[in-house]
N, C-alpha and C positions, 0 to 999 in steps of 0.2 A: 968691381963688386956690384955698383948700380948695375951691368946690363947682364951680369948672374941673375938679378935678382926677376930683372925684368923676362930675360929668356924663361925662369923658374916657371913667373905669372903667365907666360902664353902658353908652355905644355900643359901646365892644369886650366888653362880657360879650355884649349884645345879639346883636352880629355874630356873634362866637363860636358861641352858641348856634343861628341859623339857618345855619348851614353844614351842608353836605350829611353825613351820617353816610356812612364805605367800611366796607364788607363785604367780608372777605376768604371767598371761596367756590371753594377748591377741590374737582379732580374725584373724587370717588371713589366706591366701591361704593354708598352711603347717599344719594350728591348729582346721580345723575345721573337718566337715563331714557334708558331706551337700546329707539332707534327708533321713539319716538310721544310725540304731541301728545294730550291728553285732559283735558277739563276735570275730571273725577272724581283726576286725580291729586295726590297728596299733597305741597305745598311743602316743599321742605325749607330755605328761607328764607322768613324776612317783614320786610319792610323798608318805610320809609317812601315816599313819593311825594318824587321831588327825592334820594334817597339813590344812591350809587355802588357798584357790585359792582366787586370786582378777581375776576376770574373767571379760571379757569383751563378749556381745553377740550381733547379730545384728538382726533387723526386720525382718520378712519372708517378702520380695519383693525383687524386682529389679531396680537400676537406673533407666532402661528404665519406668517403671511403676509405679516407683513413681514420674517421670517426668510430663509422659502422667495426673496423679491429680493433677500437679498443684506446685510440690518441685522445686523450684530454682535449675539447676544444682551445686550451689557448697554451697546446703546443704544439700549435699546429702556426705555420709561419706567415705571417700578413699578406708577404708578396703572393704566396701561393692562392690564397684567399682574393686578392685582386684580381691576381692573372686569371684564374677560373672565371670569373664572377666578370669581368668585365670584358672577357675573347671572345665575341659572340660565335657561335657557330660555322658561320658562314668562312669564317677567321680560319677555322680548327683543320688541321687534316691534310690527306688522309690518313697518314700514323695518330701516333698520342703523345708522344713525348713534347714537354716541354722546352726547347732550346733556345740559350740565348745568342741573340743576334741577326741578322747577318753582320759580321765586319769585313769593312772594306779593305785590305792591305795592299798599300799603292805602290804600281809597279807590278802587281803580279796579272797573268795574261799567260792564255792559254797555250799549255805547250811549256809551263813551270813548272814547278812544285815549291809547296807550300812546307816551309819546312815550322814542325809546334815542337816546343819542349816544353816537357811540363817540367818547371822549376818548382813548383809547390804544390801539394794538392791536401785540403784540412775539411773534416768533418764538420760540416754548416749548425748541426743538432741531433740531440742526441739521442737517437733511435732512426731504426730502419725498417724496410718490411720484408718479407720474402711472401709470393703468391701461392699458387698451385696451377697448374695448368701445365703443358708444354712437349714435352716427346713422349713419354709415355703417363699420358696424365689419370690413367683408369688408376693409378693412386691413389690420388686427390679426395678426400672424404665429399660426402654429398650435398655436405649443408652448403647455407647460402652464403656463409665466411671462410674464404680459403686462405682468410691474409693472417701471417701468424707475425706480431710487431717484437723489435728484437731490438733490448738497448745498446749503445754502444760507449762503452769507458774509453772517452779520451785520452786520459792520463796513461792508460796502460795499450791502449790503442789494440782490445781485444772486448768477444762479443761474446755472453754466455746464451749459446743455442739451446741448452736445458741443464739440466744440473750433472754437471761432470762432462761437460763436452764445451769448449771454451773456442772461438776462434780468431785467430790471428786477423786485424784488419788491414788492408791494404788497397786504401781508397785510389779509384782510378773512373775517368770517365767513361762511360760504355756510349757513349756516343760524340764522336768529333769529325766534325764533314766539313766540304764543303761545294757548294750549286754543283751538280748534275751538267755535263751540255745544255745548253739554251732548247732544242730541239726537244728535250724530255719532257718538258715544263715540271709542271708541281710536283715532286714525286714523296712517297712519304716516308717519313723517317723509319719507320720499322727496320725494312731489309736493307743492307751493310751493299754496296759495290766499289766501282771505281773511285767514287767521291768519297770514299771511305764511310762517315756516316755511322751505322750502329754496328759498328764492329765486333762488341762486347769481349774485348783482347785485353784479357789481365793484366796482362804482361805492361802495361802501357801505366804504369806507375811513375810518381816524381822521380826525377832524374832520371827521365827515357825522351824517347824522340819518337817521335811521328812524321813522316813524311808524305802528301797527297801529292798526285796530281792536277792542276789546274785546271779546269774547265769554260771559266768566264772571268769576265775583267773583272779584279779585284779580290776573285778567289772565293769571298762570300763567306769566311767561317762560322759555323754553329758549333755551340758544345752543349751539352747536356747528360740526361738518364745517369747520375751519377750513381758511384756503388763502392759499398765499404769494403767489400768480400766477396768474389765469385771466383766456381773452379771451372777449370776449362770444360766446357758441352752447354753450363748456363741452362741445365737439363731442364729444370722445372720454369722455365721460363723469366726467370726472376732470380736476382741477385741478392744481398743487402741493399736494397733498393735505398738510398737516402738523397740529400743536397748536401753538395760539396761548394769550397768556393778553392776556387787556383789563380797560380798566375804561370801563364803560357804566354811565350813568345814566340812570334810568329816571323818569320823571314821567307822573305821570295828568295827562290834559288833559279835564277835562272837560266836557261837553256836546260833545266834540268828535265827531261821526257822521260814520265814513265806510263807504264800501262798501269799498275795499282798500288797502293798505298803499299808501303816498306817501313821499317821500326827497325830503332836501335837499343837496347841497353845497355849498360856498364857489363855485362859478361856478353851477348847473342847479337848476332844480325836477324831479324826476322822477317820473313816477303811473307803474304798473303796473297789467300783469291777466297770468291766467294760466287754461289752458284744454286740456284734450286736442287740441282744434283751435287752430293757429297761426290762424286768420284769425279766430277769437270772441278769441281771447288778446290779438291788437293792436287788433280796435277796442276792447276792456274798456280797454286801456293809451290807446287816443284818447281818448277816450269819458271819461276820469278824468284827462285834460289839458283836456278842455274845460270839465271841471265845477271844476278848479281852478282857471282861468283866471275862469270865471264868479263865482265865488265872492268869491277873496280879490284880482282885478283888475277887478273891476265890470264886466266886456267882456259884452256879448249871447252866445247861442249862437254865433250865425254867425259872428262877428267872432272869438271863440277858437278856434272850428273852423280858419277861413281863418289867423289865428296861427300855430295849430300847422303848418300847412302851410306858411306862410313860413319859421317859424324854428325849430319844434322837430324832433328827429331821434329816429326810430323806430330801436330797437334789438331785437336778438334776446338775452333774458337770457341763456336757457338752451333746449336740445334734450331733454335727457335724461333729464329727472326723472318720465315721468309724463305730466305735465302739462307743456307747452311756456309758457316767461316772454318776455313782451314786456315794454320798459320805453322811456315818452318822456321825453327829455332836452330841456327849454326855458331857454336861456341867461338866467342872470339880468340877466346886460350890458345887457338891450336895455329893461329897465325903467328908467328915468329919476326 
């Protein structure tokens, strides 16, 4: 009976001890990076492979401008008011977005991938913004406020865009990277590539997976530009623009080679590409359905090509970062 008991106590010490370590990593002046991707930049975490961040992000704006639409000064969030107020310039760029981190995740090296799943992702405060600007922006009214602020019901987890038009939320990050090749240096968060970065890929809601490629020791991740709500094109440039906080776990997979960021969810396998030209952006996005398809479903070229043409569905991620996102969606239903 004593060494039941004692065997009992060493699988749950065991257990215990291989359980993922959380990191609480809030945003602030010291934790962020505000506007760029770069492998030279200095982690302000390190954490294991297999370990969870509780992250905190905040909206792309600023006090002043979301004043000027119309936010009450004291609902508008401290850290945001810090980070602005204390990044000096020289700090900022060349994107805008505010992201937190770099984290280190040890063990990862180039020629990985970085695998994130977002186990949680919760609405920071309550309201968001949508812009004007973006593909075809001769919309856009003329005055000097294009920013229209839009509350958001937690409880019901929906957003009234005006009266009798309600929308469904489904908070996800529109940006999660991480460093560029070392040779690239700074580059700015805006446009979405290899490093994945501003993707702006709905689809990437809690209980999905995100997979990067690895570029530099450590991997380097940022998250940020959170969003309550956006449809695939991201036309007007702007989302339900808000601050989210999640908790993503980050795991090195190694010997995993890819060429671009890949996503899974509970029904789709999805590859991306992305491209100043929309028509190199969606065959990159074919083009990494058919090698997925070759790979981990043994199918020839041709036969995943002709696949993807039966079952899978080309989307348009995003318009306006830059760089235009295509992303294919192949139902996982249909594997047996």
């Amino acid at each position: 009976m004593r060494n039941l008991i004692v065997l009992a106590a060493a699988v749950a010490l065991a257990a215990f001890a291989t359980q993922p370590k959380v990191h609480r990593l809030e945003a602030t002046p010291s934790t962020i990076a505000y506007g760029y991707y770069d492998a030279a930049a200095t982690p302000v975490l390190r954490i294991a492979s297999g370990d969870i961040i509780d992250v905190d992000t905040l909206l792309t704006n600023t006090p002043a401008g979301l004043e000027r639409a119309g936010v009450e000064p004291d609902a508008i969030q401290p850290s945001l008011r810090a980070i602005v107020d204390q990044t000096p310039r020289e700090k900022r760029g060349p994107g805008g977005h505010i992201l937190t981190g770099p984290v280190f995740v040890e063990g990862a090296e180039p020629g990985d991938a970085l695998e994130v799943k977002m186990l949680s992702i919760d609405l920071a405060i309550p309201y968001g913004y949508n812009g004007c600007s973006g593909f075809v922006r001769e919309n856009c009214s003329q005055g000097p406020n294009r920013t229209r602020i839009i509350r958001l019901d937690k409880n019901t987890m929906t957003a009234e865009f005006a009266p009798g038009i309600v929308i469904p939320l489904r908070p996800f990050f529109g940006s999660m990277g991480v460093a560029p090749p070392p040779e690239a240096g700074r580059i700015s968060s805006n446009p979405p590539g290899i490093h994945a970065g501003n993707l702006d890929n709905r689809s990437l809601v809690a209980g999905t997976t995100l997979v990067i490629p690895v570029h530099a020791k450590g991997a380097l991740f940022e998250v940020g530009d959170g969003h309550a709500a956006q449809g695939d094109g991201e036309v007007d440039q702007t989302a339900i623009e808000t601050s989210l906080r999640g908790r993503l776990q980050l795991t090195v997979r190694k010997g995993m080679t890819l060429k671009w960021p890949r996503a899974e969810t509970p029904e789709f396998f999805i590859s991306m590409g992305t491209d100043e030209d929309l028509t190199k952006a969606t065959k990159i996005a074919i083009q990494e359905m058919i090698d997925f398809l070759v790979a981990e479903k043994k199918l020839d070229a041709m036969s995943a090509y002709q696949l993807t043409s039966i079952a899978g569905d080309v989307h348009i991620t995003q318009l306006v970062d830059g760089k235009v996102g295509v992303h294919v969606k192949m139902p996982k239903a249909i594997f047996k």
